[in-house]
Backbone bond lengths (Angstrom), bond angles and torsions (degrees), N, CA, C in turn:
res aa  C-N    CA-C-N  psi(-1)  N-CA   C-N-CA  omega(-1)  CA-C   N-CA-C  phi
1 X - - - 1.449 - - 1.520 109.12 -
2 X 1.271 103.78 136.11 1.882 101.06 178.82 1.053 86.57 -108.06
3 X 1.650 121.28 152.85 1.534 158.32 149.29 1.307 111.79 -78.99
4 X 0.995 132.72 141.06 1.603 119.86 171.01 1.802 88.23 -127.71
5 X 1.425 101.92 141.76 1.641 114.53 174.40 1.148 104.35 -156.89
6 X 1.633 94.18 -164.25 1.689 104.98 163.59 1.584 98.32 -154.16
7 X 1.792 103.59 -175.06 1.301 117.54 165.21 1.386 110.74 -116.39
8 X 1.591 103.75 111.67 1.611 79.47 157.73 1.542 157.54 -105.78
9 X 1.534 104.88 35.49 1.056 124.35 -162.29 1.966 102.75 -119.41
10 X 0.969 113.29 97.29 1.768 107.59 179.69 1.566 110.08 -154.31
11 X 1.212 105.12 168.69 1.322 113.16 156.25 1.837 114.65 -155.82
12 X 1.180 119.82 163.07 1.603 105.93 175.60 1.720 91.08 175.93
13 X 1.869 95.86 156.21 1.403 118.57 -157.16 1.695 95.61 -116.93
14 X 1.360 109.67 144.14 1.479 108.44 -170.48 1.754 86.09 -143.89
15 X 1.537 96.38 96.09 1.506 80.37 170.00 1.638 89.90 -133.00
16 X 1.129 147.26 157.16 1.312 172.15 -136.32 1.407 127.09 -103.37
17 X 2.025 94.56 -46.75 1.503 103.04 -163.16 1.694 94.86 -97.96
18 X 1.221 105.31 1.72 1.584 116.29 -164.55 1.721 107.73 -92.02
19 X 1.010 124.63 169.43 1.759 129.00 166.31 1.523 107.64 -149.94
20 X 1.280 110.47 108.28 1.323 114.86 13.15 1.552 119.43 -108.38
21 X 1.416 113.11 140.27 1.603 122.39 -165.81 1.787 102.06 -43.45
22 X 1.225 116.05 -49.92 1.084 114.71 -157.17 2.075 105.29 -127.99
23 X 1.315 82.18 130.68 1.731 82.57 -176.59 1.761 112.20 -155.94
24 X 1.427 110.55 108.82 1.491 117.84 -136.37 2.343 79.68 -130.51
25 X 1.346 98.08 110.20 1.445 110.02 170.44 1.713 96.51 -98.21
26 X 1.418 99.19 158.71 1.811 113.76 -179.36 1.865 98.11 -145.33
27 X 1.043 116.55 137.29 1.327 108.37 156.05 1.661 104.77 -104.01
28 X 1.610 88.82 133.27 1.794 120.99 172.28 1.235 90.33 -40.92
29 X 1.340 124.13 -85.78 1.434 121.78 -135.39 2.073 104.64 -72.86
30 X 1.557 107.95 14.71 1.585 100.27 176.32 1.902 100.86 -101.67
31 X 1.581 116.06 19.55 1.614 98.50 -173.39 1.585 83.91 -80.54
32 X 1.405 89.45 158.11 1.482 118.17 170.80 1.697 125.70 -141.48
33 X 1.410 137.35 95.54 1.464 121.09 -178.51 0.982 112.83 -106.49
34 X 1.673 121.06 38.77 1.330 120.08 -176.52 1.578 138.64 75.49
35 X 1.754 103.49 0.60 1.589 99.88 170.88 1.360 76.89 -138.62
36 X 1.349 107.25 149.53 1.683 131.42 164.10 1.055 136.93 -47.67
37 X 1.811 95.10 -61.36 1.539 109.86 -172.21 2.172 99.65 -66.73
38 X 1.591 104.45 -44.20 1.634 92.36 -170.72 2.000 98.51 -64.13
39 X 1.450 121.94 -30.62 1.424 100.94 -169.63 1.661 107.66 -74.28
40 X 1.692 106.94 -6.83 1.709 90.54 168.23 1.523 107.26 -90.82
41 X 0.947 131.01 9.14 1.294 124.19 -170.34 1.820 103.41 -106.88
42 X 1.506 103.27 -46.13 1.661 93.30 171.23 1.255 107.78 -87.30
43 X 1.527 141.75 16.93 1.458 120.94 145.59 1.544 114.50 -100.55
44 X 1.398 100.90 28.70 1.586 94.30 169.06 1.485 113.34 -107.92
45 X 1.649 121.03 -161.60 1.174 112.44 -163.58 1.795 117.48 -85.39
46 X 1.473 96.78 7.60 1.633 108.37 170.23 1.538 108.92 -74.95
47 X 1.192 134.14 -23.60 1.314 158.91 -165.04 1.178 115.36 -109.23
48 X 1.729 90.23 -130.13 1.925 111.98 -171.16 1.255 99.26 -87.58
49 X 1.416 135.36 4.81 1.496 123.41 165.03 1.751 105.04 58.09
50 X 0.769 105.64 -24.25 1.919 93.98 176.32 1.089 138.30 39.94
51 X 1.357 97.96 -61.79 1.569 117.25 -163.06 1.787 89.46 -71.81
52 X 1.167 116.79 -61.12 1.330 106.19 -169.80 1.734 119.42 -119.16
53 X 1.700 112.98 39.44 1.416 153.78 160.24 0.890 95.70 -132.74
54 X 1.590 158.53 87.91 1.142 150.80 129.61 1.382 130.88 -35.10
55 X 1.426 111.14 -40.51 1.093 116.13 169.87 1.977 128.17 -139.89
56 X 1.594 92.71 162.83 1.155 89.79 -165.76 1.654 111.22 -100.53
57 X 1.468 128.75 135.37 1.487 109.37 169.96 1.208 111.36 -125.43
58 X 1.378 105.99 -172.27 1.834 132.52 -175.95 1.297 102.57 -140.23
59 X 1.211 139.52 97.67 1.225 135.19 153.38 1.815 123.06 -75.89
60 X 0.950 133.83 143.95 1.294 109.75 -178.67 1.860 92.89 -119.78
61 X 1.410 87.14 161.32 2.017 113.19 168.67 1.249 124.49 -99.46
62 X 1.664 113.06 -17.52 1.425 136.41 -156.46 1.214 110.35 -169.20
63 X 0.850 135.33 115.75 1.585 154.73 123.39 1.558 136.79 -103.77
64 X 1.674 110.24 133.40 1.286 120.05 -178.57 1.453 108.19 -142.68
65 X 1.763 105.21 134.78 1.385 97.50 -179.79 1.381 102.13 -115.81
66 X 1.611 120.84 143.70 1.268 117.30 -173.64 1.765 100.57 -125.55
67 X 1.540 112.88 100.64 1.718 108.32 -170.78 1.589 100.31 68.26
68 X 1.339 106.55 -121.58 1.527 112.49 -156.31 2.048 107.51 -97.74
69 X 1.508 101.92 -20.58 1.222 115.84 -175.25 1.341 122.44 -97.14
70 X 1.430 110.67 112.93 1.666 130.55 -168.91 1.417 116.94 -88.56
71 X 1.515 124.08 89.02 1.786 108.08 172.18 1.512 104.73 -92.89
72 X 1.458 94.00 152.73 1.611 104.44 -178.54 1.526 91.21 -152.73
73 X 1.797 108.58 145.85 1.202 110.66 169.29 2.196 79.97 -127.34
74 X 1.790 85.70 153.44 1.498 106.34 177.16 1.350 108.05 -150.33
75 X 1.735 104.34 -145.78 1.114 121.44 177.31 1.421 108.70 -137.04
76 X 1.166 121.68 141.69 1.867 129.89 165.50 1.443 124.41 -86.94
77 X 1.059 125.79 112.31 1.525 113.99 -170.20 1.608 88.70 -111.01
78 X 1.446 120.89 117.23 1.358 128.83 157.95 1.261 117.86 -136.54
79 X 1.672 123.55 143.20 1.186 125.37 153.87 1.982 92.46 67.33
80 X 0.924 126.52 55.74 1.244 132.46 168.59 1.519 117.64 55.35
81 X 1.525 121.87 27.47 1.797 132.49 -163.01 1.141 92.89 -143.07
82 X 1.458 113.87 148.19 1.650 107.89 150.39 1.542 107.14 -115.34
83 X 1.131 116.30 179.44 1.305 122.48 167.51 1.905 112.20 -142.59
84 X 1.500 135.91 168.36 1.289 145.72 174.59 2.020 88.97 -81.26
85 X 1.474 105.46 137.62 1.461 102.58 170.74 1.573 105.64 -169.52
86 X 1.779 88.10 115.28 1.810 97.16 -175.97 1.329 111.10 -84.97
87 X 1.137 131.42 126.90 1.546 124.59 173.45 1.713 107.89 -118.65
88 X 1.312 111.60 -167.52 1.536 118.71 -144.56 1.655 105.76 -161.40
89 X 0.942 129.59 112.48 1.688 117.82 -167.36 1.453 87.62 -150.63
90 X 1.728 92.29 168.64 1.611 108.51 164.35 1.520 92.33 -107.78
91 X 1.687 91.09 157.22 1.472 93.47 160.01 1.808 109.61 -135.04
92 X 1.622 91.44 146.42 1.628 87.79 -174.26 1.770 106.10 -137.83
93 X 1.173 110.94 142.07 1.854 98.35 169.76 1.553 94.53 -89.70
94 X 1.704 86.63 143.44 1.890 103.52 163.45 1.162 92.25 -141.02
95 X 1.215 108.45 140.79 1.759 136.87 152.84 2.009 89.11 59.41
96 X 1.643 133.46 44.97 0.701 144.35 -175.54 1.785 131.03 63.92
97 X 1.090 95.11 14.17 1.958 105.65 -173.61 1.587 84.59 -128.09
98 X 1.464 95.47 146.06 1.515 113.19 170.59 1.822 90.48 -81.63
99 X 2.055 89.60 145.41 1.665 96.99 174.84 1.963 70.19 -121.48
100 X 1.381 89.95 141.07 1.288 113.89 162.23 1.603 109.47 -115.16
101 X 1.327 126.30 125.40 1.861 139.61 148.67 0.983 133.38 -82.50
102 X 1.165 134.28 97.53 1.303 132.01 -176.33 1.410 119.27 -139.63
103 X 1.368 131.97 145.50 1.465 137.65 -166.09 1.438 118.66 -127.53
104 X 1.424 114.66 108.05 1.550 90.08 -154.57 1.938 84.71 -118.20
105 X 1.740 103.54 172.47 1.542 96.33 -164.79 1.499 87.34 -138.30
106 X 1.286 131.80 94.45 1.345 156.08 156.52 1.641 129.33 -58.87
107 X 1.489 102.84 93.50 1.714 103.97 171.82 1.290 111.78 -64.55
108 X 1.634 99.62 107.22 1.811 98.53 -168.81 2.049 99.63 -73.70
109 X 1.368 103.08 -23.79 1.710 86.07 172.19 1.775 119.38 -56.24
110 X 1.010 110.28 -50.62 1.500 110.65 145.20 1.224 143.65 10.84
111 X 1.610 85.41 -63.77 1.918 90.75 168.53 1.475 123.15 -125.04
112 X 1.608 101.00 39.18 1.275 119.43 -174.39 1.403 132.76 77.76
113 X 1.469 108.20 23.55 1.375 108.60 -164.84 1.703 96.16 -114.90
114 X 1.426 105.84 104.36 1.458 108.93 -166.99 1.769 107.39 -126.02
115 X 1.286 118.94 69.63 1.157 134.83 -164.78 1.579 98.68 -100.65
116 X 0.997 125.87 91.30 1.679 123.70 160.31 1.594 85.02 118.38
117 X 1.007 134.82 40.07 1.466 136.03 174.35 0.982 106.33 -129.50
């Protein structure tokens, strides 16, 4: 079953000449997919653990931007696991800050989160 959500609590620096280029923090306890009871249930310890994973990251190993389109392969640190994770974004400046988009699709068994398994 896929969930579709978001976080809304983050911040992260994408600069190029730097290592690592790209480094994108989330706090656990800001996912939201629109019902309550499931966002208390995947910020608990069946899940993103939260309380004591607070947060979620992306470190990257690689990044290249070509025009508007950003590949980066990294790592995911969630819920006390990491995993290898290539992602794919545009990047654009608005109102002077880069907005980066990106959609990434995470096998939560993966990083140990085996709730209904």
């Amino acid at each position: 079953m896929m969930v579709k959500g978001r976080f809304d609590r983050y911040e992260g620096t994408l600069d190029l000449e730097d290592d690592p280029a790209i480094e994108l923090k989330i706090e656990a306890a800001s996912l939201d997919t629109n019902n309550k009871k499931r966002d208390a249930h995947l910020r608990s310890a069946d899940f993103f653990d939260a309380e004591n994973h607070s947060q979620v990251r992306f470190v990257s190993e690689s990044a290249m931007l070509s025009g508007e389109h950003l590949r980066s392969r990294g790592r995911l640190y969630a819920a006390g696991q990491t995993m290898p994770l290539d992602l794919e974004a545009t990047v654009q400046r608005v109102d002077g800050e880069l907005q980066v988009d990106s959609t990434a699709y995470v096998d939560y068994y993966a990083l140990g989160m085996s709730h209904g398994r």
